[in-house]
C-alpha positions in Angstrom: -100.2 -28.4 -93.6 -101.7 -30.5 -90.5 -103.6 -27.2 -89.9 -105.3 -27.0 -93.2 -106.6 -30.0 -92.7 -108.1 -29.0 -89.1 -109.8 -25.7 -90.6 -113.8 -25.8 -91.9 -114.4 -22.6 -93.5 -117.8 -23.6 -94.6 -118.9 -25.2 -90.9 -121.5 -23.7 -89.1 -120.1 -22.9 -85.5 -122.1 -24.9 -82.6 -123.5 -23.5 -79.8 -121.4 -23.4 -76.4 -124.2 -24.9 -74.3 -123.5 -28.7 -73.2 -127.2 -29.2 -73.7 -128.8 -32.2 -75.0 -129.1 -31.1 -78.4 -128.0 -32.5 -81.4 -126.6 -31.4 -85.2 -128.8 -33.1 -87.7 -127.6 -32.3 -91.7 -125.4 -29.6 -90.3 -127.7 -27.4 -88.3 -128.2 -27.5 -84.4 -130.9 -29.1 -83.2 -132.0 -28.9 -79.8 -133.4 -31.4 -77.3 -137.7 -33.0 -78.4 -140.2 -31.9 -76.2 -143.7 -33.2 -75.9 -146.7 -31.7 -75.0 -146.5 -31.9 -71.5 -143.4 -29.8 -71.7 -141.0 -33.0 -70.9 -137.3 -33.4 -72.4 -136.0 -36.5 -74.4 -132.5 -36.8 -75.1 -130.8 -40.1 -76.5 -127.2 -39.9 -76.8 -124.9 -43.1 -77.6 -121.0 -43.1 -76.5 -118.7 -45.7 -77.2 -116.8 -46.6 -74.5 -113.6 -48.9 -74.2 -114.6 -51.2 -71.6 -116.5 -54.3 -70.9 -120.5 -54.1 -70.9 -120.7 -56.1 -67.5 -118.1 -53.3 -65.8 -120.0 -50.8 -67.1 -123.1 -51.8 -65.7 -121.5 -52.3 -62.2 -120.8 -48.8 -62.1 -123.8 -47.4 -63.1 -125.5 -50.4 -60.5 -123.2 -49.1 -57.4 -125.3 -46.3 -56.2 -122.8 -45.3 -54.0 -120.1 -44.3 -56.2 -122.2 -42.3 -58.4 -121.4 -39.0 -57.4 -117.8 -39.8 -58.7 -118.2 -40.3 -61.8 -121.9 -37.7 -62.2 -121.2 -34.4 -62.5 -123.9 -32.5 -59.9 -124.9 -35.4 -57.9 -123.8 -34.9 -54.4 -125.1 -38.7 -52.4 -127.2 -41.4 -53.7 -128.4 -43.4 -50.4 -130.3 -46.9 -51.3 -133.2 -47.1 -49.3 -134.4 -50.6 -50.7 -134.0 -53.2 -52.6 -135.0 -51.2 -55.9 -135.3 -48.2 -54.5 -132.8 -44.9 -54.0 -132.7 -41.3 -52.8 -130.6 -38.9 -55.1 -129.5 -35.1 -53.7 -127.9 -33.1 -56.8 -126.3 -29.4 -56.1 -127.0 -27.1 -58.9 -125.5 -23.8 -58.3 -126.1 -23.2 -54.2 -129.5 -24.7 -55.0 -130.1 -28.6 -54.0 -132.9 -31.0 -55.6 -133.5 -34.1 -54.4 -135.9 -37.3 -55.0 -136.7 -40.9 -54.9 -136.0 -43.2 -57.4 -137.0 -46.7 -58.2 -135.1 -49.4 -60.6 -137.8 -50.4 -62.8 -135.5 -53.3 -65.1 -132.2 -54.7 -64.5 -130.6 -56.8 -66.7 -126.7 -57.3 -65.7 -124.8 -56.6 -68.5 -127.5 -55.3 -70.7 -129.5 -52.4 -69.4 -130.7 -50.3 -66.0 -134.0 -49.0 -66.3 -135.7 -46.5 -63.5 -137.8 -43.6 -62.2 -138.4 -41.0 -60.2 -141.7 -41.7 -57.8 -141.2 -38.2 -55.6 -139.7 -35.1 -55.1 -137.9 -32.0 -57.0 -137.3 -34.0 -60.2 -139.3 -36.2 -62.5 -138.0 -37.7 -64.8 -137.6 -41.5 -66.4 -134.6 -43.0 -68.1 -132.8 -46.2 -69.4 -129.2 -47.0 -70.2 -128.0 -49.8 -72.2 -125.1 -51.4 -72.6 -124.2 -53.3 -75.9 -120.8 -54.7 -77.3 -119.2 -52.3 -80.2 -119.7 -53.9 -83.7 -115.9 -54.0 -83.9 -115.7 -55.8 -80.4 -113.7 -53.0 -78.7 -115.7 -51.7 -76.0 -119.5 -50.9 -75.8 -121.4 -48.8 -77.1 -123.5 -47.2 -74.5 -127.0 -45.6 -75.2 -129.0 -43.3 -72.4 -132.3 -42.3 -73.0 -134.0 -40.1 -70.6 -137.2 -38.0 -70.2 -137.4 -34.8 -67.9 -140.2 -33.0 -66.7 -138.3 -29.6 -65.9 -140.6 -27.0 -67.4 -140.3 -24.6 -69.8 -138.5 -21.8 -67.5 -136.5 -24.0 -65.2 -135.2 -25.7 -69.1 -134.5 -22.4 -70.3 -132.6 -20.7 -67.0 -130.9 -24.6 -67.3 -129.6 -23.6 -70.6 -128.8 -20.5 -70.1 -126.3 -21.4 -66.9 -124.9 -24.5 -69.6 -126.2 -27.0 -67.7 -129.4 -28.4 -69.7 -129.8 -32.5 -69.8 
């Protein structure tokens, strides 16, 4: 019986892709785009830890590439400031970034100033209704262009 309960005949299957995309009233529904061919994505987790640990990791540049899929160093190069290398394939990007707004315990907000990527984002960090955990919400723009977003989504790897 346990099975019956796991099957959805009527479900429409998702795509294989760990893009950025969303299902909105059952359909797949893939990442906004703007004019200026840039990527939004939003995406909330709930996580079951403490807002102010959760903000320390995402503040200690250093340890990023542990826990960041693709991003191979993060050096700081000032007091706001950061250079990121990410490996995609046997291709490497890399650029500068700068911490526009930090609030411990509440959010990390920064940019890119230079380099192969451009792109913007904020995380924040907020306690769960229910108290356990946090609920944690990224929103991010990229500026990757039409045909690097497509041979991105292609290879699975999309923001």
């Amino acid at each position: 019986m346990s099975d019956a309960l796991r099957e959805k005949p009527n479900a429409e299957r998702l795509p294989l892709s760990l893009s950025a995309g969303v299902v909105v009233s059952g359909k797949y529904v893939p990442p906004p785009e703007d004019k200026d061919g840039k990527t939004w994505v939003r995406t909330t987790a709930l996580i079951q830890a403490e807002p102010d640990v959760l903000y320390r990791m995402w503040s200690d540049l250093d340890r990023v590439p542990e826990w960041q899929e693709q991003i191979a160093q993060v050096t700081q190069t000032g007091p706001r400031t950061s250079h990121w290398t990410m490996r995609v394939g046997d291709k490497t990007q890399e650029w500068n970034s700068e911490v526009l707004n930090a609030e411990p315990g509440r959010r990390v907000a920064w940019r890119s100033v230079d380099g192969d990527v451009h792109q913007a984002g904020e995380v924040i960090f907020e306690r769960s209704p229910s108290g356990r955990g946090t609920l944690v919400t990224l929103l991010q723009e990229f500026d990757i262009g039409k045909l690097k977003s497509a041979a991105a989504s292609i290879g699975n790897r999309n923001p």
